[in-house]
VOPAGU-2260 file (C-alpha; in pm, 1 decimal, decimal comma):
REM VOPAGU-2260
SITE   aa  ch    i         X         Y         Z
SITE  UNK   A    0    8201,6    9748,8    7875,6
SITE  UNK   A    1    7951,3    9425,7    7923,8
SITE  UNK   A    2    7982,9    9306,3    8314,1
SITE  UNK   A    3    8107,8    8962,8    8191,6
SITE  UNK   A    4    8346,0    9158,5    7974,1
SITE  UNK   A    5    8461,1    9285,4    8275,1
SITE  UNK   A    6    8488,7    9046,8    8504,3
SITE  UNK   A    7    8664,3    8838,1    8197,9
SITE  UNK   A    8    8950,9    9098,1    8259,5
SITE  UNK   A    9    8996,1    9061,9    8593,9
SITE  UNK   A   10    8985,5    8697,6    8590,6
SITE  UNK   A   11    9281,5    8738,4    8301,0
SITE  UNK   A   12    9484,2    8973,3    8479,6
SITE  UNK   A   13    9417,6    8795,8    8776,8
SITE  UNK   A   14    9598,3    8477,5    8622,5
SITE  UNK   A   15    9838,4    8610,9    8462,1
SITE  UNK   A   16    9983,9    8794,8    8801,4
SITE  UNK   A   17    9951,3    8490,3    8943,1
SITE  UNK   A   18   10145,3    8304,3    8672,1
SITE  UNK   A   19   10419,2    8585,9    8645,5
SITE  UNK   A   20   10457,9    8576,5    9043,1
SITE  UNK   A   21   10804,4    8350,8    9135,0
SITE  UNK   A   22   10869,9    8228,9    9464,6
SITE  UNK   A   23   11220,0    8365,3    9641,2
SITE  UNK   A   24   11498,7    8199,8    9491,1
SITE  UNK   A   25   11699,2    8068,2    9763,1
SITE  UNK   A   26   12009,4    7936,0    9838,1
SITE  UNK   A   27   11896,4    7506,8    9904,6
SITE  UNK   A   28   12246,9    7486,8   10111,4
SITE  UNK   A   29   12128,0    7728,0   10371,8
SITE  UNK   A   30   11860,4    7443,6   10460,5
SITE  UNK   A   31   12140,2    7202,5   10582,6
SITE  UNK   A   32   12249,7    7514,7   10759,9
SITE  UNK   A   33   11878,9    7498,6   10894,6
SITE  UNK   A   34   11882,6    7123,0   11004,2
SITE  UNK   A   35   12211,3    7162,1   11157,2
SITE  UNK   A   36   12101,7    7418,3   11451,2
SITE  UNK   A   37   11770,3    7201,5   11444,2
SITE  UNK   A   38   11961,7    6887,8   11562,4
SITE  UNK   A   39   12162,9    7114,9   11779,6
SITE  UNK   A   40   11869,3    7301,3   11964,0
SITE  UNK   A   41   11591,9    6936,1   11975,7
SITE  UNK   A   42   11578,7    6758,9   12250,7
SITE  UNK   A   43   11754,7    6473,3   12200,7
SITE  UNK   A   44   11519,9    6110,6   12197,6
SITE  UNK   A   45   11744,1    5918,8   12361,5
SITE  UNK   A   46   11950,4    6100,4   12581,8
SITE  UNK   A   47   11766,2    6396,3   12762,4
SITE  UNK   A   48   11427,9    6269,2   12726,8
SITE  UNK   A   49   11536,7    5947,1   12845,4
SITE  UNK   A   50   11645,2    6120,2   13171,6
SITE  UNK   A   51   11367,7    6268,8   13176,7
SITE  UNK   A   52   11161,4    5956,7   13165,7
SITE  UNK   A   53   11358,6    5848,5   13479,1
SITE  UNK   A   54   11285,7    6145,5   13696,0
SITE  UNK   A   55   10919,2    6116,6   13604,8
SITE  UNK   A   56   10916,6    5752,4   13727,5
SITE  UNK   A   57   11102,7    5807,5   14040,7
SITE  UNK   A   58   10839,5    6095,9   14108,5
SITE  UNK   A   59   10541,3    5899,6   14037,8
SITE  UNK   A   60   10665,5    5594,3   14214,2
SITE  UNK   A   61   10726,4    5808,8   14545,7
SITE  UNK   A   62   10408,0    6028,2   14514,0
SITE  UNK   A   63   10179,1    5671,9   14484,9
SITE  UNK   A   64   10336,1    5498,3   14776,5
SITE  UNK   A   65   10296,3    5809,1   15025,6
SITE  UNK   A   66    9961,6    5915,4   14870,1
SITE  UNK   A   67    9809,0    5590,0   14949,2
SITE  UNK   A   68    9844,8    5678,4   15278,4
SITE  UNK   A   69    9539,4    5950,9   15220,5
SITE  UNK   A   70    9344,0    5683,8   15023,5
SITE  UNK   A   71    9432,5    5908,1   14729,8
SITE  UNK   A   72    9576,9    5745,5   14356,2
SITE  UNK   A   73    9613,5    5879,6   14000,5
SITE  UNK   A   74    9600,5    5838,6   13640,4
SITE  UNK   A   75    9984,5    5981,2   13528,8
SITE  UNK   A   76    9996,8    6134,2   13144,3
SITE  UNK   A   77   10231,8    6298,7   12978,4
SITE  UNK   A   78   10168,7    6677,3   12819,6
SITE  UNK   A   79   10295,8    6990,1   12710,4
SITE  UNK   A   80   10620,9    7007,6   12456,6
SITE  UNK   A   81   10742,0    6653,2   12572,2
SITE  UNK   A   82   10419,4    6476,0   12494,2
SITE  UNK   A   83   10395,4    6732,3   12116,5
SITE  UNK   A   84   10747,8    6658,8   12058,9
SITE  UNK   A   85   10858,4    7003,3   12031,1
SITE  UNK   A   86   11074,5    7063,6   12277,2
SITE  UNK   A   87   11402,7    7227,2   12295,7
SITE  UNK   A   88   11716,8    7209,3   12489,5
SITE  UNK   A   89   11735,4    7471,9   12733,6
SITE  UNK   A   90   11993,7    7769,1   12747,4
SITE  UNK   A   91   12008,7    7685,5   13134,7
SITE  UNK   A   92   12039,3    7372,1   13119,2
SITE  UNK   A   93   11756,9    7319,9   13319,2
SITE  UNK   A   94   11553,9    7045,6   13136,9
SITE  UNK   A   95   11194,7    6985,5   13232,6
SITE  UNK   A   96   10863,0    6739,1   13129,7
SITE  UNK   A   97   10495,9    6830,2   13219,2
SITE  UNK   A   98   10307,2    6549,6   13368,6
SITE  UNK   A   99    9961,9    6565,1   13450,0
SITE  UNK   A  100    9788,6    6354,5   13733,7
SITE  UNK   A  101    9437,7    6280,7   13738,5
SITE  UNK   A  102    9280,7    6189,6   14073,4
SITE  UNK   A  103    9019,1    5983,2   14148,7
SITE  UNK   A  104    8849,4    6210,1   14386,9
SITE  UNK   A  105    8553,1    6428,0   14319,6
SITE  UNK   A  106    8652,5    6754,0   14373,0
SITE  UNK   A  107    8373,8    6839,0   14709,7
SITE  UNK   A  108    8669,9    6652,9   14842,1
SITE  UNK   A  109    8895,2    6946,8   14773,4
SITE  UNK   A  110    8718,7    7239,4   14712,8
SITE  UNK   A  111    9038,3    7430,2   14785,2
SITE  UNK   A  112    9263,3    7302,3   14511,0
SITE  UNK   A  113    9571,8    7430,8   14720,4
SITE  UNK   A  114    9510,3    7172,7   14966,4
SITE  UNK   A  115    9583,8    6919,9   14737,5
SITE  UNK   A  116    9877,0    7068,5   14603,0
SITE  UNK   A  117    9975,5    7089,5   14981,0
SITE  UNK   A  118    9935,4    6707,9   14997,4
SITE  UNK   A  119   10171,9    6647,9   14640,5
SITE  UNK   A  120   10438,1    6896,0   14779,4
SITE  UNK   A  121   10514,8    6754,1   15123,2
SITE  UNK   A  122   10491,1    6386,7   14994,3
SITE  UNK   A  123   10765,9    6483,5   14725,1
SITE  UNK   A  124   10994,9    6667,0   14984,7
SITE  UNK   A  125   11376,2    6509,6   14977,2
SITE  UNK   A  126   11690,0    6629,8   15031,0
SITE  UNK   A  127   11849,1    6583,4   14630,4
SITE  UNK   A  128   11517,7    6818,8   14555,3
SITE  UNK   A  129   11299,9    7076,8   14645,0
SITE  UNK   A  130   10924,1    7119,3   14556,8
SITE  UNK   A  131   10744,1    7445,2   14496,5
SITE  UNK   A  132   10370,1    7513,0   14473,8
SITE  UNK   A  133   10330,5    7730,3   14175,0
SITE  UNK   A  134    9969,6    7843,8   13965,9
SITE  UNK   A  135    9919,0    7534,5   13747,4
SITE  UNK   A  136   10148,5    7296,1   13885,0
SITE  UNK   A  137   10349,2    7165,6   14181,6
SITE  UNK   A  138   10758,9    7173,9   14026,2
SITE  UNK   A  139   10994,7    6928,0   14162,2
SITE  UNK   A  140   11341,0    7047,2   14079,0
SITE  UNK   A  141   11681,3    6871,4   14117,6
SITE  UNK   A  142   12020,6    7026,6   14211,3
SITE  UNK   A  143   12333,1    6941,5   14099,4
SITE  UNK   A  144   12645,9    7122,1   14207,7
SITE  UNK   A  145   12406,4    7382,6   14311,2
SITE  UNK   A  146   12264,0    7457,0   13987,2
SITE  UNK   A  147   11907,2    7334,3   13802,9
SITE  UNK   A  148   11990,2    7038,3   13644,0
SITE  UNK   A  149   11610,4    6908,1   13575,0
SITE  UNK   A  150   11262,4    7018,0   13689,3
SITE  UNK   A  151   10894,5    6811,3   13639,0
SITE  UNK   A  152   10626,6    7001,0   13565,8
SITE  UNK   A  153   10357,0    6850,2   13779,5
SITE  UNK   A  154    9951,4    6944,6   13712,6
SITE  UNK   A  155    9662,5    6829,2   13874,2
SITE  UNK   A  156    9338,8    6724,5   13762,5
SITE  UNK   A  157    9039,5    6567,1   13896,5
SITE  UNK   A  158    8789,4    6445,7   13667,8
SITE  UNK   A  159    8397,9    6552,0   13656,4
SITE  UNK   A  160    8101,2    6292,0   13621,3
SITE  UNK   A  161    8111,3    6420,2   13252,6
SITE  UNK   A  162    8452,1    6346,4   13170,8
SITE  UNK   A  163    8598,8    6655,1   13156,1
SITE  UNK   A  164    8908,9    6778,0   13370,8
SITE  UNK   A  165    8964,6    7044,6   13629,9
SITE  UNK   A  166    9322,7    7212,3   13710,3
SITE  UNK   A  167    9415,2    7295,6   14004,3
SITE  UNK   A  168    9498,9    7675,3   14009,5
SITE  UNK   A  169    9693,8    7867,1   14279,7
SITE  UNK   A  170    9970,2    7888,4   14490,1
SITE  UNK   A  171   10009,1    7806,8   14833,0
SITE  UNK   A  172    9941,3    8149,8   14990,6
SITE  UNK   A  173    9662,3    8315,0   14684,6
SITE  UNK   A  174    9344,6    8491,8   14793,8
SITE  UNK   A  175    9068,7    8271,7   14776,3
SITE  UNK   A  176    8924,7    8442,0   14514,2
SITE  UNK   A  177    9297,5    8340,6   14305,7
SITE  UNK   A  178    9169,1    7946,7   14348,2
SITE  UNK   A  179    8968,8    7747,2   14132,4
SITE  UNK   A  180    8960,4    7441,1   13967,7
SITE  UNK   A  181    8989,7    7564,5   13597,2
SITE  UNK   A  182    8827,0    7336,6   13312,0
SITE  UNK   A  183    9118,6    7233,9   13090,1
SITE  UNK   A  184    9126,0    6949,0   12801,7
SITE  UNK   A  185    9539,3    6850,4   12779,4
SITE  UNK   A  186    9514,6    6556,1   12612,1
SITE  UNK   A  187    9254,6    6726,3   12317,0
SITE  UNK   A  188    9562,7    6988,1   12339,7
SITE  UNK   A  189    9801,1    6803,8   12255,1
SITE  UNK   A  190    9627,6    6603,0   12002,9
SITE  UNK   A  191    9477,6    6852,5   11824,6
SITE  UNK   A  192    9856,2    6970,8   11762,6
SITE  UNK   A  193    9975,2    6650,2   11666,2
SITE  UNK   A  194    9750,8    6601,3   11418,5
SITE  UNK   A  195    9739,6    6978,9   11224,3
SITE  UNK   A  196   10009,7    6750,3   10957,1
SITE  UNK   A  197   10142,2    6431,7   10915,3
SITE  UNK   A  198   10437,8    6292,3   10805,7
SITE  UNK   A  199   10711,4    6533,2   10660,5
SITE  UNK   A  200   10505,5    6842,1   10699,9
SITE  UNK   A  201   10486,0    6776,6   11072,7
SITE  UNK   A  202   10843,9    6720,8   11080,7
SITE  UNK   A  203   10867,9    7091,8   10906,9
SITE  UNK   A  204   10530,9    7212,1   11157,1
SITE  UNK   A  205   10776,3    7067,6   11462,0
SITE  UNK   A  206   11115,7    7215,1   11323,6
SITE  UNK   A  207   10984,5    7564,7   11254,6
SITE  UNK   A  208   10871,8    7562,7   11650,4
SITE  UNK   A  209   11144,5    7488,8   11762,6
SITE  UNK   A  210   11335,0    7782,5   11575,4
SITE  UNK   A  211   11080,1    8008,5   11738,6
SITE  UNK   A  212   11128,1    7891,9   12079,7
SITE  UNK   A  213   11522,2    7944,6   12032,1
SITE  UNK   A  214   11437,4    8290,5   11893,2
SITE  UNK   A  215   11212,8    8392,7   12160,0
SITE  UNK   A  216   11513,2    8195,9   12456,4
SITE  UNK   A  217   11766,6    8430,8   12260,1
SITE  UNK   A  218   11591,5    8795,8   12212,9
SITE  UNK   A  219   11364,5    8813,4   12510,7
SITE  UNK   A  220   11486,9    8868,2   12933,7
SITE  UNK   A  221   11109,2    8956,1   13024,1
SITE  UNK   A  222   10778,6    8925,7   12879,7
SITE  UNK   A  223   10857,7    8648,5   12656,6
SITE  UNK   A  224   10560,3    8456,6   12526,5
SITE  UNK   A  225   10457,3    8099,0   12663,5
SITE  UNK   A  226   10597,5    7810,8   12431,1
SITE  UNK   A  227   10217,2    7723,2   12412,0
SITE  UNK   A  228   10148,3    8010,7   12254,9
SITE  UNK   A  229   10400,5    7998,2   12003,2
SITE  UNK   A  230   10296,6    7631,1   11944,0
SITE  UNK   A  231    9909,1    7703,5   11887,6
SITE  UNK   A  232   10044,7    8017,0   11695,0
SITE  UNK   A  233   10213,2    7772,5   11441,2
SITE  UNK   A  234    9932,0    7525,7   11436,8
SITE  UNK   A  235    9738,8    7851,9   11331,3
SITE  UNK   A  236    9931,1    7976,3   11050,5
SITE  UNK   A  237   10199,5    7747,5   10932,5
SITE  UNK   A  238   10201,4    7625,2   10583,6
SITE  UNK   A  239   10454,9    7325,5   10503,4
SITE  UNK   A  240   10720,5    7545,4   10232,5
SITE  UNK   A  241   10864,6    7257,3    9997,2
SITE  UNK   A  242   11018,9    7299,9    9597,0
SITE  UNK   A  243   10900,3    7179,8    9309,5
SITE  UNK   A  244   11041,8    6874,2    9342,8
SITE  UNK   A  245   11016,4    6804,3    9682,3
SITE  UNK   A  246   11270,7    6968,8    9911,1
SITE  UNK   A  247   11168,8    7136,1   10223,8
SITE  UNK   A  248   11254,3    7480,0   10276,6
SITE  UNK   A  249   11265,6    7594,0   10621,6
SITE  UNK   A  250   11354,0    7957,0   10576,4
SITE  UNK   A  251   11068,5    7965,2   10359,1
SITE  UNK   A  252   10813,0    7827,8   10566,8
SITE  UNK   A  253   10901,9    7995,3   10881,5
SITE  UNK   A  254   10918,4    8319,3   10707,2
SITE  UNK   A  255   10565,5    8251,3   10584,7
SITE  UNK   A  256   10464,5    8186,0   10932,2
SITE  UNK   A  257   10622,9    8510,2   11100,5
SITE  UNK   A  258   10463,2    8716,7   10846,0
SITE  UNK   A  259   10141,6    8560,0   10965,3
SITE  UNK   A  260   10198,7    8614,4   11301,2
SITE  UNK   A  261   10261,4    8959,7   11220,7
SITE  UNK   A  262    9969,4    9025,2   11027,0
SITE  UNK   A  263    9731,7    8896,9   11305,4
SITE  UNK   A  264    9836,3    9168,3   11512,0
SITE  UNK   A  265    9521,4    9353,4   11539,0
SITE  UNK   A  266    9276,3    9103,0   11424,5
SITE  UNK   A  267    9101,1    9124,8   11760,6
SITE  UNK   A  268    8936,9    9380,6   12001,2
SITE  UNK   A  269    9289,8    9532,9   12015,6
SITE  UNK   A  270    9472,6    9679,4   11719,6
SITE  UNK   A  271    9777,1    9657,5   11935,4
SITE  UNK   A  272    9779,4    9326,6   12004,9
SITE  UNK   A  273    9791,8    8944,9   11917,9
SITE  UNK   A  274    9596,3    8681,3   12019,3
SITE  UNK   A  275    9674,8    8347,5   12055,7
SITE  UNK   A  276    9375,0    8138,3   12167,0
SITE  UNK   A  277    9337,4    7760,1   12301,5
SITE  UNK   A  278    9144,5    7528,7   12044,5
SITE  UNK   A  279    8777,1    7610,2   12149,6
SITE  UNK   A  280    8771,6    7873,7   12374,7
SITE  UNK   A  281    8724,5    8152,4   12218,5
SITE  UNK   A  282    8787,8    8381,4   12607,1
SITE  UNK   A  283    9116,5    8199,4   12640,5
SITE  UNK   A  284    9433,8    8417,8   12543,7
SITE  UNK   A  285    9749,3    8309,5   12588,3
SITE  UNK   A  286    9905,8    8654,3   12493,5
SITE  UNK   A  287    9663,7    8787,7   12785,6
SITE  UNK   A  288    9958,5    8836,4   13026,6
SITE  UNK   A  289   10158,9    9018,6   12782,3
SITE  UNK   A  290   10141,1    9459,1   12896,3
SITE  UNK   A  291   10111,5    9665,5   12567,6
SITE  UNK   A  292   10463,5    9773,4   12617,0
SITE  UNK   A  293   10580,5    9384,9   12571,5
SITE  UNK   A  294   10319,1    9309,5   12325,6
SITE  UNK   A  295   10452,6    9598,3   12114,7
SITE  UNK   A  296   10815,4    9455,8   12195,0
SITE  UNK   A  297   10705,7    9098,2   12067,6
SITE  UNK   A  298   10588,8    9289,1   11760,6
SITE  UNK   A  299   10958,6    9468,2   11668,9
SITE  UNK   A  300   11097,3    9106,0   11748,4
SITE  UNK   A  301   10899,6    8926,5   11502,2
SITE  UNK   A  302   10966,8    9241,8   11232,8
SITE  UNK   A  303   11313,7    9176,7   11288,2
SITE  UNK   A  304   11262,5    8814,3   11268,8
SITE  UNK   A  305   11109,1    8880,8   10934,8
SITE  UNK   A  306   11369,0    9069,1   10791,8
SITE  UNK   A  307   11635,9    8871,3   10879,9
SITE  UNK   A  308   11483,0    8620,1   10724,3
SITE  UNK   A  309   11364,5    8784,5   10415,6
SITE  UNK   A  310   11781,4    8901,9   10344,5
SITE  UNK   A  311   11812,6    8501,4   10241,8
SITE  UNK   A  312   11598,4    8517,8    9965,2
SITE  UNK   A  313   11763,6    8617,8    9598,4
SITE  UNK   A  314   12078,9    8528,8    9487,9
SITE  UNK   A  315   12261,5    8601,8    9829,4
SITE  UNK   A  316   12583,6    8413,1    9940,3
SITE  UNK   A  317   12504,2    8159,9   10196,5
SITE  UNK   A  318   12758,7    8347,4   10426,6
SITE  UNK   A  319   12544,2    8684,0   10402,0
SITE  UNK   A  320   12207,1    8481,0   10479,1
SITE  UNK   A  321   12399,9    8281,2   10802,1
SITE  UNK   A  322   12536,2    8630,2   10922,5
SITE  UNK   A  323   12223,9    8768,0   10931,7
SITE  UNK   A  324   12057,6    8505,5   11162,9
SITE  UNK   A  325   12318,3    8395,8   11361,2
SITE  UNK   A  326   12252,5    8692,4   11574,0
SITE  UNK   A  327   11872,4    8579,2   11632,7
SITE  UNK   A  328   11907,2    8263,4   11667,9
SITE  UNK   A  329   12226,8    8254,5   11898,5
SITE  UNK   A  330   12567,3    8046,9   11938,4
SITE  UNK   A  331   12395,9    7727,7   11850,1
SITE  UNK   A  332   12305,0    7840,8   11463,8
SITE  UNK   A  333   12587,0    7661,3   11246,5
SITE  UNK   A  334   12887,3    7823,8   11063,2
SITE  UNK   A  335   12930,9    7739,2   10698,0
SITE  UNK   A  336   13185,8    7450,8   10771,5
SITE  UNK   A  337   12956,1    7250,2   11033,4
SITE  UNK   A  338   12638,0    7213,6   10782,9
SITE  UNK   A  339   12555,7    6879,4   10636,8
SITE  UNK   A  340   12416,6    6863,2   10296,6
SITE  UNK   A  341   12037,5    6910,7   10319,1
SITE  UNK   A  342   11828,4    6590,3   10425,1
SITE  UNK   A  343   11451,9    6700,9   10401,4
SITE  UNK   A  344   11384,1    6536,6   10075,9
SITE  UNK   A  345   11429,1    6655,7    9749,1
SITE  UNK   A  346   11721,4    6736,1    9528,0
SITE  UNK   A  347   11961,3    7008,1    9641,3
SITE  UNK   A  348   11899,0    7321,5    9386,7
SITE  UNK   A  349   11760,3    7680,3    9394,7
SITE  UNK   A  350   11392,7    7769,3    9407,9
């Protein structure tokens, strides 16, 4: 047989497994059952995050006034899942927004970044809070009837001749060799997620997050991965998962995603584990703090994740596919009776 004989076979049989192949038929109801527990588990625009907004202000107001007493003032931004709009309620309750503060200081000023998260803490102190001095941040938590109600994230920068931001690293009482002022780009972050899709496909990019973060609140007590790294782990390998004529299909395209996730185990140094790394920095894991024992954990979560997933595609009853990941997701993952038709565009029907 000629060479271009032969590679005019594969190329044949190559097209016509690729012709024969179907995508899973699946049941287009169970994506209203999909949208339901994603309005459930979103934080809500004008509610929450509107509280939110308020806390933030009364924080920033306070820290300005008493911080101009050091000759010291700020730049305020918001960052993290409030500023990439993927955040989630919280099983706790305990709401929270990261803010970042840029000083206008240059950092020989501070060259022990705990002293100015020293300064932050004790101008925040009141009695309807308390303020803690953790690694990245300084977190200003309110109490109500003794319990978390919210918390603000707060991290601080100080910006180089160049441009580019420090963080201050460290708690209070580290080893010196446990402070730094870490380079860190949190705007590019959170840019560089908004803009992976556009339109409807980020609406399916942001939706499919926030099922993993509900997974991971639901089926992990310890060594639970950062929401970061779930959300750079999705700007990695999602695909938007639509029909032919239009419909999203969450299942679908979370599936897709897992199986990803799953498959990058081992891409590394480490056959055992998965990396996760921050847009351009290639030394930057944010699986890094996961032990081997957790990281294999994470691994049997996902591969359960995957399955459960995978029992929805065929001709299964919508009550079979809602059984299966009710468990996974938790309380908040609709019965039958509370789903809405499906809204993500499109024309209800199987795939």
């Amino acid at each position: 047989m000629s060479v271009e004989r032969a590679i005019g076979t594969v190329l044949v049989g190559a097209f016509i497994w690729a012709f024969s192949r179907q995508r899973p038929r699946i049941n287009a109801d169970l994506q209203g059952l999909f949208e339901c527990f994603h309005d459930a588990i979103k934080l809500d625009e004008n509610d929450e995050r509107r509280k939110l907004r308020e806390k933030r202000e009364v924080i920033l107001s306070t820290l300005k006034r008493r911080l101009a007493t050091q000759s010291l003032s700020f730049e305020a931004f918001d960052q993290g899942s409030y500023a990439m709009r993927t955040g989630v309620v919280p099983k706790d309750g305990n709401y929270d927004i990261d803010v970042g503060l840029i000083f206008d200081c240059p950092r020989e000023r501070f060259p022990d970044p705990v002293t100015l998260k020293c300064l932050v803490r004790d101008a925040l102190v009141a009695n309807n809070r308390t303020v803690k001095i953790r690694r990245a941040c300084v977190t200003v938590e309110y109490i109500r009837q003794g319990m978390p109600d919210y918390h603000v994230d707060l991290a601080l920068y100080i910006r180089q001749a160049d441009g580019r931001l420090r963080l201050a690293k460290g708690r209070e009482f580290s080893e010196p060799q446990h402070r730094e002022w870490e380079w860190s780009a949190p705007r590019e972050l959170t840019q560089y997620v908004l803009a992976k899709f556009a339109g409807d496909d980020q609406a399916q990019f942001r939706r499919c997050i926030r099922y993993l973060k509900r997974w991971r609140d639901e089926n992990f007590c310890t060594g639970a991965p950062y929401s970061i790294a779930l959300t750079l782990a999705a700007a990695s390998w999602f695909e938007p998962r639509r029909t032919g004529d239009g419909a999203y299909v969450d299942v679908e395209a979370l599936h897709f995603l897992v199986n990803r996730m799953r498959s990058n185990f081992g891409n590394d140094w480490n056959f055992s584990r998965l990396a996760v790394r921050l847009p351009g920095s290639a030394k930057t894991d944010l699986m890094k703090r996961l032990t081997d024992p957790q990281m294999l954990a994470l691994k049997e979560q996902l591969r359960s994740l995957e399955l459960a997933l995978e029992t929805c595609f065929g001709d299964v009853a919508i009550s079979n596919s809602a059984a299966s990941l009710a468990p996974l997701f938790g309380s908040d993952f609709p019965s039958l009776r509370d789903a809405p038709p499906s809204t993500a565009g499109g024309n209800a029907s199987r795939i």
